[in-house]
MITI-385409 format. One line per 8 residues: number of its first residue (from 1); their letters; for each residue x, y, z of C-alpha. Coordinates in Angstrom, 3 decimals, decimal comma, m for minus. Example, Ala and Ser with C-alpha at 12.3 -4.5 7.8 and 13.67 -1.06 7.14 Angstrom:
2
1 = AS = 12,300/m4,500/7,800 ~ 13,670/m1,060/7,140
***
This chain:
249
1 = XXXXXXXX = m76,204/88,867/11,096 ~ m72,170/88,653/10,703 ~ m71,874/86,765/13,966 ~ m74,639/84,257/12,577 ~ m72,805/83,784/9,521 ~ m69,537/83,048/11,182 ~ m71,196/80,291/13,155 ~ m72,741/78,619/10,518
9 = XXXXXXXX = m68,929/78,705/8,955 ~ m67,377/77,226/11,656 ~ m69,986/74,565/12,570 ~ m69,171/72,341/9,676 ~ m65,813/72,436/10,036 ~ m65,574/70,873/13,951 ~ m68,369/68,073/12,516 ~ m65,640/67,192/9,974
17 = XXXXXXXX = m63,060/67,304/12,477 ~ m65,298/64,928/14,900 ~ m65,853/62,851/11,935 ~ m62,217/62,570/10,867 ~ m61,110/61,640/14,290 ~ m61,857/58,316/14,514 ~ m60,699/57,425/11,145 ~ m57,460/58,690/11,873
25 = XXXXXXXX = m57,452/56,749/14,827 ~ m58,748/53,584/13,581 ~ m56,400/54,037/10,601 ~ m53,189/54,517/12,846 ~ m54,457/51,477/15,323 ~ m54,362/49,279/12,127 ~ m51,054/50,346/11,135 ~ m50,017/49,627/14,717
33 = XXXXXXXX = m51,573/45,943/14,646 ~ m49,443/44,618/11,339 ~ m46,418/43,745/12,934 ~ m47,804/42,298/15,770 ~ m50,264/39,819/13,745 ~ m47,552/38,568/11,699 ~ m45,864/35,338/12,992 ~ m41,914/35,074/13,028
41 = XXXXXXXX = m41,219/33,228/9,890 ~ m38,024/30,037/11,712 ~ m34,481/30,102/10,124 ~ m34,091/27,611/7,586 ~ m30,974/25,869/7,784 ~ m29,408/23,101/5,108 ~ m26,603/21,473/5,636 ~ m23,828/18,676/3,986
49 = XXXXXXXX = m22,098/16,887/6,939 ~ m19,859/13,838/7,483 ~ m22,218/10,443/8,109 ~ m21,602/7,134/10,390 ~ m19,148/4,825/8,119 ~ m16,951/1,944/9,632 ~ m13,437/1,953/10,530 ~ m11,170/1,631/6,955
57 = XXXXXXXX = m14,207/2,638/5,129 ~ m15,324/5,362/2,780 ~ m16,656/8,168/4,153 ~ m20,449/8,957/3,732 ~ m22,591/11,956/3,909 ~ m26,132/13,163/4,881 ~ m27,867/16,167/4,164 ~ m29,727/17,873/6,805
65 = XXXXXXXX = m32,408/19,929/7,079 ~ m33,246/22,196/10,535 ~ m35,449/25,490/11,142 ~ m38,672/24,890/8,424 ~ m42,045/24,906/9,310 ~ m43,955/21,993/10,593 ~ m44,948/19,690/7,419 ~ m43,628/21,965/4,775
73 = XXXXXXXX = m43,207/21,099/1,184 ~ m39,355/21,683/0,063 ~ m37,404/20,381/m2,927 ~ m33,696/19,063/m2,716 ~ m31,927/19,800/m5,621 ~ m28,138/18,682/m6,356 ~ m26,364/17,061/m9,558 ~ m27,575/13,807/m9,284
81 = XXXXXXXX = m31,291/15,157/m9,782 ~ m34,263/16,610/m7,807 ~ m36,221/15,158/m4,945 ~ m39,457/16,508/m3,584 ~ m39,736/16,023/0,050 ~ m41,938/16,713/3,623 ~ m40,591/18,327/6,184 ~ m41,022/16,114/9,606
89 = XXXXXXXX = m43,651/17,781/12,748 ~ m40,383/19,086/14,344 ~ m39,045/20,940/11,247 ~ m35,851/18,648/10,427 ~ m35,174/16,525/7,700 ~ m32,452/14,138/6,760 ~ m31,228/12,072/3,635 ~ m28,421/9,726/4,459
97 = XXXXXXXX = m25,357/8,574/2,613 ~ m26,033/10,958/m0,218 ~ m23,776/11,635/m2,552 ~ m20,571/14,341/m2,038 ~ m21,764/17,903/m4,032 ~ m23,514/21,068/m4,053 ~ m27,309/21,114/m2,857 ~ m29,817/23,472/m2,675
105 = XXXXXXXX = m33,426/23,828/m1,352 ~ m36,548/25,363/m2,393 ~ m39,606/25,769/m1,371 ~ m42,475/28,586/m0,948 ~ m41,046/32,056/m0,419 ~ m37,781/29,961/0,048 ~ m34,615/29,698/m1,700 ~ m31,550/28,428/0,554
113 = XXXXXXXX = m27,773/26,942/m1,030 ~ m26,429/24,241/2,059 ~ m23,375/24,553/3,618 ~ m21,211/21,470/3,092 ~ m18,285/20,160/4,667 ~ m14,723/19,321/2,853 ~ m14,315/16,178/1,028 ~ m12,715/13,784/3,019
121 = XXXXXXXX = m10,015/11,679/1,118 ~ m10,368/8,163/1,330 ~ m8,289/6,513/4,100 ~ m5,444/3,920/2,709 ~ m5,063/0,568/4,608 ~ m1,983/0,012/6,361 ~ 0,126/m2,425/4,399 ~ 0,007/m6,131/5,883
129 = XXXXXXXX = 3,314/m7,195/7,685 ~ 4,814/m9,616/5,694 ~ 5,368/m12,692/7,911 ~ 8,895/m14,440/7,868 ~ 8,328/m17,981/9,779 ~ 12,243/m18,169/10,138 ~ 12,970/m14,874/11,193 ~ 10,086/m14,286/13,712
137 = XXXXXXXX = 9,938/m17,758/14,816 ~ 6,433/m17,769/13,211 ~ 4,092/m20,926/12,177 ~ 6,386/m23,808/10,217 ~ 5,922/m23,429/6,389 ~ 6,870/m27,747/5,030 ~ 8,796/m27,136/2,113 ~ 9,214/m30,863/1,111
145 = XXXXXXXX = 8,202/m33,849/2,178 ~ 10,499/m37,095/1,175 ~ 10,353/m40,660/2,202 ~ 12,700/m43,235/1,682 ~ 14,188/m46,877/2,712 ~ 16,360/m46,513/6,281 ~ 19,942/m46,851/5,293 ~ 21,200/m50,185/6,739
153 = XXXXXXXX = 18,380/m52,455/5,379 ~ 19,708/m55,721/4,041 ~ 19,581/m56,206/0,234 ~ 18,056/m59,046/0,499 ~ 15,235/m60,696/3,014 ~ 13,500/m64,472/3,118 ~ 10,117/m63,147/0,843 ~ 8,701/m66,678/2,523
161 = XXXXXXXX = 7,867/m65,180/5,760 ~ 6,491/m61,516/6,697 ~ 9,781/m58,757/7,286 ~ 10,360/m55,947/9,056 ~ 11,812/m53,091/7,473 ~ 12,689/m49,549/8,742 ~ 11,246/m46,307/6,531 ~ 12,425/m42,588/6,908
169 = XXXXXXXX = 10,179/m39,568/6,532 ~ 12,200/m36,468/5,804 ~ 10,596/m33,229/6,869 ~ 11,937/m29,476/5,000 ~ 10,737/m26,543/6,425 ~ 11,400/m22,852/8,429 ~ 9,570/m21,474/11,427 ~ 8,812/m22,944/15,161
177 = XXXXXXXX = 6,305/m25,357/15,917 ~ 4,729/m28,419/15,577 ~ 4,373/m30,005/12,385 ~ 1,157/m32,680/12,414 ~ 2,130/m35,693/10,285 ~ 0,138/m38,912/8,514 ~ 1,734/m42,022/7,426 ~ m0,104/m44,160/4,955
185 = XXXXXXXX = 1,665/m47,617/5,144 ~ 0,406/m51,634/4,099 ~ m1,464/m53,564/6,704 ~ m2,200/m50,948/8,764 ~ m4,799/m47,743/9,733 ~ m3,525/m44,185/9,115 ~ m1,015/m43,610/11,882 ~ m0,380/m39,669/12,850
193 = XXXXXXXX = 2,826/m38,472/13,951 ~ 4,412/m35,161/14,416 ~ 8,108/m33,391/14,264 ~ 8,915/m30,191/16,210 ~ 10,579/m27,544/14,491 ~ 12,362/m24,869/16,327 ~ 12,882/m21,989/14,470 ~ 15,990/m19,992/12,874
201 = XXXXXXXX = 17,258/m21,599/9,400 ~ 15,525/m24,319/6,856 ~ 15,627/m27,544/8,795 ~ 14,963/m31,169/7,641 ~ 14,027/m33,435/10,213 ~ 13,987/m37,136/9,981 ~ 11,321/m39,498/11,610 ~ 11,338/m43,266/11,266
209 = XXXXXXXX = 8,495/m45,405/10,711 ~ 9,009/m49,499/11,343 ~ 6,421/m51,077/8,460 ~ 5,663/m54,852/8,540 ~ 6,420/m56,549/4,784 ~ 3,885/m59,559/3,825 ~ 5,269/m62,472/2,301 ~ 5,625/m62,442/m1,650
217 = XXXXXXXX = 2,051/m63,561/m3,370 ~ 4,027/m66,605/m4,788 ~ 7,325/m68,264/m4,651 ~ 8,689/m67,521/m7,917 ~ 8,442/m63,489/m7,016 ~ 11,854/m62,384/m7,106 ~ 10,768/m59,275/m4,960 ~ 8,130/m57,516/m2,715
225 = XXXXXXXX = 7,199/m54,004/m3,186 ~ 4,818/m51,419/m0,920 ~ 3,894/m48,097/m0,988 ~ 4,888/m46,133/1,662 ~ 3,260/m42,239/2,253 ~ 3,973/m39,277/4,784 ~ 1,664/m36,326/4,977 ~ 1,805/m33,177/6,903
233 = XXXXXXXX = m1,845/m32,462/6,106 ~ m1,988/m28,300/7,638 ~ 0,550/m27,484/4,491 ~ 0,698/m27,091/1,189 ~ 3,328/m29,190/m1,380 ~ 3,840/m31,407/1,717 ~ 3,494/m34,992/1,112 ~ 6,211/m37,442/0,172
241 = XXXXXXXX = 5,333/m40,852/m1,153 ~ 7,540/m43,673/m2,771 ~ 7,152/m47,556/m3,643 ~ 9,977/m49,318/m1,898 ~ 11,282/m52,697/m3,479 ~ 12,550/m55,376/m1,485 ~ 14,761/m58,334/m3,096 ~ 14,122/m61,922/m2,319
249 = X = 16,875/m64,251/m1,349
***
């Protein structure tokens, strides 16, 4: 009767054990399967960096993005405001020429300040040489143009019939080179000319022009007059220009 007893004790107790077992086991498989079934989460990286800018110019910025998940939803926050973007397929994102400051992102489960590089100072431009014609032998700066009567020409000329007279350009300038020139005279078509100038000191150099002189309109004119112009037309203040007077005999 004891040993019947004792039996009957026992025989629930290795059902509950056989019962228990494969919770346990299930319970510890499922414990074992967590890790495994969650996927590796990429590192998020945010960056300021330097951006593409010309020689002598500014420099510019971007702000990248590397490491997010495929298509994710993040927003860019800085002092100029807050922009909500998309994340491209490959999990990179850039904004270019952005402003210089402090940025952060945000998105889900996601909180990340970028890294930025130091300011860069703006670059000064070197300071132009300042070009001295004389010195360097550089292009001829025409100071002053003058034109005048040749010294020699009679005082007085037979108005009746046309005269030839002599007029001199004067030429004032520094530097080497050619000097283009323009003479404007009566009776005939604009007539170029040129003087060669050949460095070192101011120089004034003298070119003669031979004009024909009509005959006075009528014979009681006690004189004949023309205009008589010299232009170096590649510089500035450079044209000369006077009315010469001729007396009749």
């Amino acid at each position: 009767m004891n040993r019947k007893r004792r039996l009957a004790l026992i025989t629930p107790l290795v059902a509950s054990s056989v019962a228990l077992a494969p919770a346990v086991a299930a319970a510890q498989g499922s414990a074992e399967e967590v890790p495994g079934s969650a996927s590796a989460l990429p590192t998020a990286k945010c960056a300021l960096v330097l951006g593409t800018s010309a020689e002598n110019e500014p420099a510019t910025y971007d702000l990248k993005l590397s490491g997010f998940n495929s298509g994710q939803r993040v927003t860019i926050t800085s002092s100029s405001g807050r922009e909500d973007v998309r994340v491209r397929s490959n999990g990179k994102y850039t904004s270019e020429d952005v402003d210089y400051g402090d940025y952060s992102v945000k998105g889900r489960n996601l909180s990340i300040t970028c890294s930025k590089v130091p300011e860069k100072a703006p670059e000064k431009a070197p300071p132009k040489k300042e070009e001295k014609p004389s010195e360097a032998g550089g292009p001829v700066e025409v100071t002053d143009v003058n034109v005048a009567l040749t010294p020699g020409t009679p005082d007085k000329v037979d108005c009746s019939k046309t005269n030839t007279v002599a007029v001199d350009g004067s030429v004032i300038g520094t530097g080497k080179g050619k000097v283009p020139l323009l003479w404007t005279l009566p009776n005939e078509k604009k007539s170029p000319s040129s003087v060669e100038f050949t460095g070192g000191a101011t120089q004034t150099i003298t070119v003669t022009k031979v004009v024909s002189v009509p005959p006075r309109a009528t014979p009681t004119d006690t004189s004949v007059s023309f205009a008589a112009v010299l232009d170096a037309p590649k510089n500035d203040a450079s044209s000369g220009k006077v009315t010469i007077k001729i007396n009749c005999q």
